[in-house]
Every structure is written in C-alpha cells, then in structure tokens.
C-alpha positions as CSV (number, residue, x, y, z in Angstrom):
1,X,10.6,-8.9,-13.4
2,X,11.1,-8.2,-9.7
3,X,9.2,-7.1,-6.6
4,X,9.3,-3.6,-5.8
5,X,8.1,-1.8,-2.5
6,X,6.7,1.6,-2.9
7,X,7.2,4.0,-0.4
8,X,5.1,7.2,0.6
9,X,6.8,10.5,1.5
10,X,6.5,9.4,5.3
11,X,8.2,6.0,4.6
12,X,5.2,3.6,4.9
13,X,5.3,1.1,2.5
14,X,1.6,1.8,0.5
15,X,1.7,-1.0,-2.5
16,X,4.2,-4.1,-3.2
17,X,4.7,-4.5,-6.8
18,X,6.1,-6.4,-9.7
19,X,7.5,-4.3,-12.0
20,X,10.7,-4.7,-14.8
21,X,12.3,-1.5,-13.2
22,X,12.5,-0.2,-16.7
23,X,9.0,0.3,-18.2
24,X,7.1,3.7,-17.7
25,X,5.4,3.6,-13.4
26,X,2.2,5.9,-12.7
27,X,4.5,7.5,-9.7
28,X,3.9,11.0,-8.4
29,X,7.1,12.3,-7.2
30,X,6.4,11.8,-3.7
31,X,7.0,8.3,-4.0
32,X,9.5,6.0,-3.9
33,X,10.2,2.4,-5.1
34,X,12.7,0.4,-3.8
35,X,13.8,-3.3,-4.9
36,X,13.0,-6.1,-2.2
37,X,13.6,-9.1,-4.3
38,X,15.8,-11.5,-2.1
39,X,14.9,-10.0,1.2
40,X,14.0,-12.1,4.3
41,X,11.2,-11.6,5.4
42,X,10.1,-9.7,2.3
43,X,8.4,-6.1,3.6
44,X,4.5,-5.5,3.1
45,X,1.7,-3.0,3.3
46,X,2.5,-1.0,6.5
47,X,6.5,-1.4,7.2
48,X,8.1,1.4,7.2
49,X,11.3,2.2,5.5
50,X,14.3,4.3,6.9
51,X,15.9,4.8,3.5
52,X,17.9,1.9,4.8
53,X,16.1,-0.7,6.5
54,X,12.7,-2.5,6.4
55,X,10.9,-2.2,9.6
56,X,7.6,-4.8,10.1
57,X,5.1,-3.1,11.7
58,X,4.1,-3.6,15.5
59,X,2.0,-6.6,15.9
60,X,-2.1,-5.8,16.1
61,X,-3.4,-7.1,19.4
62,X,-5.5,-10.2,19.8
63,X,-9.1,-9.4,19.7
64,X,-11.0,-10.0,22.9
C-alpha cells in the first residue's frame, strides 16, 4: 500500500489516499493520482500540483 494524492483537473489536491496502485479507483477521468510516498513534507488537501512539483498552500491568516 501507498499514499496517493489526487488531483482535480485544475491541480488542487482534493483527497489523500491509500491505495495499492493496482486495485480498481472510483476516478472520473478528470482526475489524477499521483504517488507521494517518501515526500518531505508530504502534500495535503489544498496544494496544488504543477505536474511536477507540490506546492503548500499560502498560509491562512491569524484570526483577529
């Protein structure tokens, strides 16, 4: 098993899953998954993806 992001058609990571890369994945074709085992911080929910690199998104602001 291994941890998969997957990736909406605008490259926002929607979902972070564990998956054997093999078995049958509900995933319409506007979706991608891509392999993040071993990555450093590993992405989340709301990173985006460049089809190369994993980008965090900006931090949210302190509430007041």
């Amino acid at each position: 098993m291994a941890v998969y992001a997957v990736i909406d058609a605008n490259g926002v990571v929607i979902n972070v899953i564990v998956w054997d890369g093999v078995a049958e994945v509900a995933n319409p074709d506007d979706l991608l998954t891509v392999l993040i085992d071993g990555l450093d911080p590993i992405p989340g929910i709301d990173w985006t993806y460049d089809g190369a690199t994993f980008t965090p998104p900006p931090p949210t602001p302190p509430e007041t």
